[in-house]
N, C-alpha and C positions, 0 to 999 in steps of 0.2 A: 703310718702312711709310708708307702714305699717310693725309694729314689727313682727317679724317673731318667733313664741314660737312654742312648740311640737305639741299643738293642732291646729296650723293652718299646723303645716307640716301635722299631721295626716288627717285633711282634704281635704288638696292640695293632699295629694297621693290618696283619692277614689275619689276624681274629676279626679284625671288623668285615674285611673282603668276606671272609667263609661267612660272617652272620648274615649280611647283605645277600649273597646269594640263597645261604638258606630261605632270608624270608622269600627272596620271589618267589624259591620253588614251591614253599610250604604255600605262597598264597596265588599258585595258579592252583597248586591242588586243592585248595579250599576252592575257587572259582567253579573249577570241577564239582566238588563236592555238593555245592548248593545248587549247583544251573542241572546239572545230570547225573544226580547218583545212580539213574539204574546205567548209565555207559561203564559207570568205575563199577559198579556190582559184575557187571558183563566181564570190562575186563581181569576181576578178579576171582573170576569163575564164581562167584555169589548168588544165589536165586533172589529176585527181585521181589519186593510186595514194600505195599506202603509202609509198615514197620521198620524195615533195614535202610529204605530210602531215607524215613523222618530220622533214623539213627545215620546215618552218613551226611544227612545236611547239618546236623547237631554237631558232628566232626567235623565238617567245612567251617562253621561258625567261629568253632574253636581252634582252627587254623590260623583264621584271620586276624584273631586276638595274637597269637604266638606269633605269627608273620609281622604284624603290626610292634612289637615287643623286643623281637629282634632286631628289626629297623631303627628304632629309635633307639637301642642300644648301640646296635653299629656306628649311628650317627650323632649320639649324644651323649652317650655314655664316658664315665669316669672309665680310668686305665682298667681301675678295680673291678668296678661290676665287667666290662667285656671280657675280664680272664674269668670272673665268675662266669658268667652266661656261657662261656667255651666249654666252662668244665663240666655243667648240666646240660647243653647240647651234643656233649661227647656221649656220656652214660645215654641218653634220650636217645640220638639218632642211631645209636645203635641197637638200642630197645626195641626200637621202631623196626629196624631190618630183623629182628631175631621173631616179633612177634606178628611181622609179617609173613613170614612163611612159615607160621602154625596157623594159617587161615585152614579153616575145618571144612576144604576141601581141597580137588587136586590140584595141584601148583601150574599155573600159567606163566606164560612168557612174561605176562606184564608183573604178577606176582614177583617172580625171582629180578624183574629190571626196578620195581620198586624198592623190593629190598635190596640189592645192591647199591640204590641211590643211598638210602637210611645208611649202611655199612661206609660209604665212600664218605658220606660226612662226618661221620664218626672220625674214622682215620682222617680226615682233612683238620679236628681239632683236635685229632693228637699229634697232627704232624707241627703243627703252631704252636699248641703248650710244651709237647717235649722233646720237639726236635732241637737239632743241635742251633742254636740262635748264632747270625751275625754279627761281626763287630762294627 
């Protein structure tokens, strides 16, 4: 079990902030995901058809799970699991930006503004786990 001093409180709290915002944003893009996958096909340059639509509300779904997951981590979690959860949302979001723009076609504005979002929270929980901490 690890001691618990100011600076790991001050840390635990913007790992909670970053998770907390992750989940809204992960669960407006599920809200997306399930109400109008063809607008998010559109704006990721994607061809529509019932197949990729049933495949992007199946990814909304499982947003919501993650969105939901985070939240309660943010909000309930031991000091433990939110440095966990930081350390799988670093490698993840920025999986997320990398594997966004190998979408298999031509890259769109909303494309590259998504994956920048993925890359920004990446760095947002590296800046929390291995940035230089407060006294």
């Amino acid at each position: 079990m690890s001691k618990t001093t100011t600076s790991n409180q001050s840390q635990s709290s913007r790992i909670r902030l970053v998770l907390r915002t992750g989940a809204f944003v992960f669960g407006l893009s599920a809200i997306a995901l399930i109400a109008t996958p063809d607008v998010f096909n559109n704006l990721l340059g994607l061809p529509n058809g019932p197949d990729l639509e049933w495949a992007m509300r199946m990814i909304g779904i499982t947003l919501v799970a993650l969105a939901g997951n985070m939240f309660s981590v943010s909000s309930r979690g031991s000091e433990d699991s939110v440095v966990f959860s930081a350390r799988v949302m670093l490698i993840s979001a920025f999986a997320l930006g990398v594997i966004t723009l190998c979408v298999p076609v031509p890259l769109t504005w909303f494309t590259i503004a998504y994956a920048v979002i993925g890359f920004g929270f990446s760095a947002a929980y590296a800046l929390v786990l291995f940035g230089k901490r407060s006294r």
